[in-house]
DRENDO-1510 file (C-alpha; in Angstrom, 1 decimal, always signed):
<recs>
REC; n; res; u; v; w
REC; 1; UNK; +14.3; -1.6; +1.9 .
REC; 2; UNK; +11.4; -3.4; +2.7 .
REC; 3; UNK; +8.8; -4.6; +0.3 .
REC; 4; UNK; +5.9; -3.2; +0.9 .
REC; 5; UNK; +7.4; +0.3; +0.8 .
REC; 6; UNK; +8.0; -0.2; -3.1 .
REC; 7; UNK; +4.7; -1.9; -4.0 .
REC; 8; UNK; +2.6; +0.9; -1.8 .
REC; 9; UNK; +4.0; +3.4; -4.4 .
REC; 10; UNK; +4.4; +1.9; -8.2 .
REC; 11; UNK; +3.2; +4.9; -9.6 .
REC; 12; UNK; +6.1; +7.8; -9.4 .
REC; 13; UNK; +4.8; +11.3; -10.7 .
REC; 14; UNK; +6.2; +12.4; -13.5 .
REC; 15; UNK; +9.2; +15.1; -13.5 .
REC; 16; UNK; +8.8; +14.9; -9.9 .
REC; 17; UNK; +11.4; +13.4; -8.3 .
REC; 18; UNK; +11.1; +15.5; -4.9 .
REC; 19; UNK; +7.6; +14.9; -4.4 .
REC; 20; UNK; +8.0; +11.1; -5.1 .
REC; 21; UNK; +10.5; +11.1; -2.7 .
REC; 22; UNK; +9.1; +13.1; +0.1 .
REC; 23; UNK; +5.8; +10.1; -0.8 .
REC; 24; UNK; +8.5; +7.4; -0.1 .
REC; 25; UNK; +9.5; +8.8; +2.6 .
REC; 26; UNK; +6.5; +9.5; +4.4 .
REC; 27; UNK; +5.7; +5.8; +3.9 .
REC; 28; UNK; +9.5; +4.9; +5.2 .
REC; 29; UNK; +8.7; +6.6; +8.3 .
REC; 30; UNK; +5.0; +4.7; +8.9 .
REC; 31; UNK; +6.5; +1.7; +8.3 .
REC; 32; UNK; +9.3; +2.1; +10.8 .
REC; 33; UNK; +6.3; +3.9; +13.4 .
REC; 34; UNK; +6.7; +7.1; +12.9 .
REC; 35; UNK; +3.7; +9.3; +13.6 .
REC; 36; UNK; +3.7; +12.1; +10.6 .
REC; 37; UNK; +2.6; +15.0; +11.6 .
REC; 38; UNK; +3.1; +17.8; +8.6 .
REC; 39; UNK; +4.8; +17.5; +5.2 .
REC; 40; UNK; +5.9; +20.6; +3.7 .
REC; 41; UNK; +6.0; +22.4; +6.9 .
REC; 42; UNK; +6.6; +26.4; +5.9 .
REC; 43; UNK; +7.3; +29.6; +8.3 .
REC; 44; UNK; +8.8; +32.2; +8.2 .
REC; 45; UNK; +12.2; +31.9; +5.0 .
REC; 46; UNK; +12.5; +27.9; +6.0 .
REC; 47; UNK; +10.7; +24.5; +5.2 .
REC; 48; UNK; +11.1; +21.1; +6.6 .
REC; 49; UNK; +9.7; +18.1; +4.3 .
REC; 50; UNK; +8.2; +15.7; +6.7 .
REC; 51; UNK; +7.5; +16.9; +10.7 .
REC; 52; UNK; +6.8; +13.2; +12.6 .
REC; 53; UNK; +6.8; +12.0; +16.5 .
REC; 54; UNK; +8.9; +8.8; +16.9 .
REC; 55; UNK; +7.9; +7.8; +20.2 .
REC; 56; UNK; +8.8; +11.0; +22.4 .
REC; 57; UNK; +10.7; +12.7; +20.3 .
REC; 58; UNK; +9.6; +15.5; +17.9 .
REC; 59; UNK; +11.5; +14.5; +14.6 .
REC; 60; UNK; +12.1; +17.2; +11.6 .
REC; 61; UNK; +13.2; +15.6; +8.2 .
REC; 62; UNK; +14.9; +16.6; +5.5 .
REC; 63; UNK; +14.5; +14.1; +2.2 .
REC; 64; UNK; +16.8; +14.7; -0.6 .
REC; 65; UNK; +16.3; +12.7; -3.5 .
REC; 66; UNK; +18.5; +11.9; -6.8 .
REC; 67; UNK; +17.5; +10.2; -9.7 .
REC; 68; UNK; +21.1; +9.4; -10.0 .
REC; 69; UNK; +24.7; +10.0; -8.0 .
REC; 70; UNK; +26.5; +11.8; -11.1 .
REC; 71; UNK; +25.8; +15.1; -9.4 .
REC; 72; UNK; +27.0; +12.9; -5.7 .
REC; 73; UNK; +25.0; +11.1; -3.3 .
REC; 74; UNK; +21.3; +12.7; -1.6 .
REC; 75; UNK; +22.9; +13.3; +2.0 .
REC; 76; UNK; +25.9; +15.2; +0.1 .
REC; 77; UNK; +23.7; +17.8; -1.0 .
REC; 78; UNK; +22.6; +19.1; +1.8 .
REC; 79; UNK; +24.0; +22.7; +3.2 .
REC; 80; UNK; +24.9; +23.3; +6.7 .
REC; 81; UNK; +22.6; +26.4; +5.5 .
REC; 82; UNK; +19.9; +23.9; +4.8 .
REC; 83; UNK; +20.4; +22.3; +8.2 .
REC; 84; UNK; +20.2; +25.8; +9.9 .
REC; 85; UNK; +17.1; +26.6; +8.1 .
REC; 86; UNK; +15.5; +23.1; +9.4 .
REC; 87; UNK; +16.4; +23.6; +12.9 .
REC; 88; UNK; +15.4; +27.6; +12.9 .
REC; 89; UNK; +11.9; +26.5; +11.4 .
REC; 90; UNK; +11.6; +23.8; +13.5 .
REC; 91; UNK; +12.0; +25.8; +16.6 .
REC; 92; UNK; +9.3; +28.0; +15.2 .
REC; 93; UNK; +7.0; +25.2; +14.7 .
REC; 94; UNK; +7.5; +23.8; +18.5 .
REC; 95; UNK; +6.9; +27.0; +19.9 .
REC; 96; UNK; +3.8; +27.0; +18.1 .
REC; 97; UNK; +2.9; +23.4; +19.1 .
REC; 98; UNK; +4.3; +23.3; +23.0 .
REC; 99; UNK; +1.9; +20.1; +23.8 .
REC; 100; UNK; +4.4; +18.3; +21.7 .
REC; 101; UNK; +7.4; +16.5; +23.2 .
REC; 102; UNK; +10.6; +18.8; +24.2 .
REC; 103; UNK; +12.8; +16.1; +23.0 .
REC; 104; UNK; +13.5; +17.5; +19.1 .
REC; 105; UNK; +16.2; +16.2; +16.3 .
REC; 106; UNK; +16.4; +16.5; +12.8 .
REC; 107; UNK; +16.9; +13.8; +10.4 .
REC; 108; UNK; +17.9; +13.5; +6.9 .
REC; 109; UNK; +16.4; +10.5; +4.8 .
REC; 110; UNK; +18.5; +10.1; +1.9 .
REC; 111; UNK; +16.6; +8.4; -1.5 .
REC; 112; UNK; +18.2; +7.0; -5.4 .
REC; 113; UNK; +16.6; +6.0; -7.3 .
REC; 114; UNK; +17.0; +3.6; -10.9 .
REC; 115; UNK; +16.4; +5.6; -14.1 .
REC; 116; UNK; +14.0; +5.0; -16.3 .
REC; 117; UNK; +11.0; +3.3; -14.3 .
REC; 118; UNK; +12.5; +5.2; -10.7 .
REC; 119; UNK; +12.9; +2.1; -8.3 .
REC; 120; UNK; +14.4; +2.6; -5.2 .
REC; 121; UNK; +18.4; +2.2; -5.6 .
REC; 122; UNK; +18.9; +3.0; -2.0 .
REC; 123; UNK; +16.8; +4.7; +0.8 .
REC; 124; UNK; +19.0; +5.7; +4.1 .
REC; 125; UNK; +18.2; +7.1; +7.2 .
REC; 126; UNK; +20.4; +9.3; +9.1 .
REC; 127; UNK; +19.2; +10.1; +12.6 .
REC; 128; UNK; +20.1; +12.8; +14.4 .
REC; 129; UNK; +22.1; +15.1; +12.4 .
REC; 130; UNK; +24.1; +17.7; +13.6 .
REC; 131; UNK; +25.7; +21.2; +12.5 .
</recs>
């Protein structure tokens, strides 16, 4: 993880551990040039957590975040429904947005995090997931 991604976000809300890691995210994705378009992206029964470009390719994320892996690891909670959702919603928002690239693909970034002061355990990014 690099170390400007933990300093940029000492301050974790409280009893928030999605939001916190939907921030870390969001600055994961700058750091690696990313171009965020949308967070919390909502239409129609779905929602996708972060929309960005990464070069010519429209990128949808999902960010699951655990404050600890008793309950199993971020990227294992995650439903094939979920991923359906994602990609439904995400057609909906390029066919709202056709100046955007054609090029689409959904990725899952994957956050734990230490208990009590919530450092970053681990951050992973998985690109291009598939059904």
């Amino acid at each position: 993880m690099q170390q400007g991604l933990q300093k940029s976000l000492l301050h974790r809300p409280r009893n928030n551990t999605g939001a916190y890691g939907e921030a870390l995210a969001v600055t994961f994705l700058q750091h690696n040039h990313f171009h965020v378009l949308e967070r919390n992206y909502r239409a129609g029964h779905g929602e996708i957590d972060i929309i960005a470009l990464d070069t010519n390719t429209l990128v949808f994320v999902e960010v699951k975040t655990r404050a600890s892996l008793a309950y199993g690891t971020p990227e294992g909670a995650i439903s094939s429904q979920k991923l359906r959702e994602v990609i439904r919603t995400g057609f909906m928002y390029k066919s709202r947005h056709p100046e955007l690239p054609a090029s689409l693909r959904v990725d899952v970034i994957a956050i734990v995090l230490t208990k009590p002061n919530g450092s970053v355990l681990s951050l992973k990014h998985f690109q291009n997931i598939t059904l």
